[in-house]
N, C-alpha and C positions, 0 to 999 in steps of 0.2 A: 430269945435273944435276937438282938435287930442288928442288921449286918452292916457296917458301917461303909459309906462309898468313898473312897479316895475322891478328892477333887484333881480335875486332870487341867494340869496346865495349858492355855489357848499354846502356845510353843507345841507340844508333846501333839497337841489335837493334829497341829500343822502338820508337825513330821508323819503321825498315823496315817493323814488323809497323802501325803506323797508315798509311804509307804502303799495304800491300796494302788493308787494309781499308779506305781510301776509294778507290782503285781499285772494290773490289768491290762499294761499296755506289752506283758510278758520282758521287761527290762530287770526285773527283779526275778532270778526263780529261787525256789525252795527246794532243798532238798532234803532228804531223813536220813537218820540212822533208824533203821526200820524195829533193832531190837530194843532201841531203847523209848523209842515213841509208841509202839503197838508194844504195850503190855498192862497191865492192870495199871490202874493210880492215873493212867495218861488222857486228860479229857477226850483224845478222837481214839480212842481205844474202842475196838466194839468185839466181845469175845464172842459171839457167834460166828463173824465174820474169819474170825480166827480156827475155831473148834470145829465146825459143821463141817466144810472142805475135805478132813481129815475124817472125823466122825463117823460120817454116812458110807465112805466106802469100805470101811474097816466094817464097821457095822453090816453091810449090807455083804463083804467077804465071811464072817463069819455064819450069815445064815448061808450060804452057799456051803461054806464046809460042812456045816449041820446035814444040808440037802442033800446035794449035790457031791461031794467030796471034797479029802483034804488039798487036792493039789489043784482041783477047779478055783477054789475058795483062795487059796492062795497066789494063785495067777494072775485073779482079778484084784486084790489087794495089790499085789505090786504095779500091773498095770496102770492103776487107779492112783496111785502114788507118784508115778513117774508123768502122767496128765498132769496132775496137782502142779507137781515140780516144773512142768515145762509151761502150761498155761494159765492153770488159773492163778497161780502165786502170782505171776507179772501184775494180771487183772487186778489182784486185791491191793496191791502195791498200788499203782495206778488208782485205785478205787478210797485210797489211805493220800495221798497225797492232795486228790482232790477233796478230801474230808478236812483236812489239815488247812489246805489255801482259805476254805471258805470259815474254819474256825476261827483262822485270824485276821481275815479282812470286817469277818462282822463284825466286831467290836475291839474298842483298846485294850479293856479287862481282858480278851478271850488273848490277844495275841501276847499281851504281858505274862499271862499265868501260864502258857503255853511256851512260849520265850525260858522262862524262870524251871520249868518241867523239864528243858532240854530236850537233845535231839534233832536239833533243827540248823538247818544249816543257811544264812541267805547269800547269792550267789549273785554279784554284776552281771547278768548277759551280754552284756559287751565286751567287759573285761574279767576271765571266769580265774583269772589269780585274786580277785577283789572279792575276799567273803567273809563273814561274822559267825560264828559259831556259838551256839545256846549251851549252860546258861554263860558260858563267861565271857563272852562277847558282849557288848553296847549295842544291842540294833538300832538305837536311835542316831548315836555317831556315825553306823555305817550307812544310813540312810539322808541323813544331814551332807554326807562327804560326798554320799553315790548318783543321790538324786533331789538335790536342792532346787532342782525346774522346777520340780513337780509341789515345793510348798507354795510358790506364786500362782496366782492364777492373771494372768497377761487382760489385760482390756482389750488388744487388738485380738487375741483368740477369743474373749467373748463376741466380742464383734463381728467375726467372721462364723461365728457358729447359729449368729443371729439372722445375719444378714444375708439373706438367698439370693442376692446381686452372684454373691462368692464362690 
């Protein structure tokens, strides 16, 4: 079966291309709902990232109970739980968001089907009352309203990024 490609409207390309570029210039930010974009079904979903964290110390308390004893075994489970909790959960968050920005600036398909999967929030940096909400927000409305600079491309900014007088 041969996948068929939507044709993308030069308008749509426009808004895409200001949506990356206020991504880039940090005018746009993203942000998740963490339980509904990290779970199965969600393309930046990565269930290692998710399972291992938790896994390995549990895993690694249990041979300790075996060994060791039951209340070493379980010291380090909880220890190891509350690490989790305090640092590495941020990191993979951090590690989930950055997975997410580059889903959707590489491509229109990735940021559409990711848009439509919800979870996602876009947010003015300027003005942080200003944001769109996946799926039933318009991101292209709010990017049309939020950052319309950014579908022009200005001659005298070419000009000046040409020309090393400047």
């Amino acid at each position: 079966m041969i996948k068929e490609h939507k044709r993308i409207s030069k308008a749509d390309m426009l808004i895409y291309r200001a949506l990356k570029k206020a991504v880039a210039d940090d005018k746009l930010r993203i942000y998740l709902d963490y339980g509904k974009i990290n779970r199965p079904g969600s393309p930046v979903y990565d269930p290692w990232e998710t399972l291992l964290p938790i896994l390995i110390p549990v895993m690694v308390g249990l041979i300790l109970i075996l060994s060791v004893g039951v209340m070493f075994g379980l010291l380090f489970i909880i220890a190891m739980i509350l690490v989790y909790s305090t640092y590495f959960k941020k990191k993979l968050y951090r590690r989930l968001i950055e997975r997410t920005k580059n889903y959707i600036t590489y491509d229109f398909e990735n940021c559409n089907s990711l848009w439509n999967f919800g979870g996602i929030v876009f947010v003015n940096a300027e003005n942080k009352k200003l944001g769109c909400v996946s799926p039933d927000g318009d991101w292209k409305d709010f990017v049309v309203l939020n950052f319309s600079e950014y579908m022009t491309e200005n001659k005298e900014e070419k000009n000046n990024e040409t020309d090393p007088a400047t």
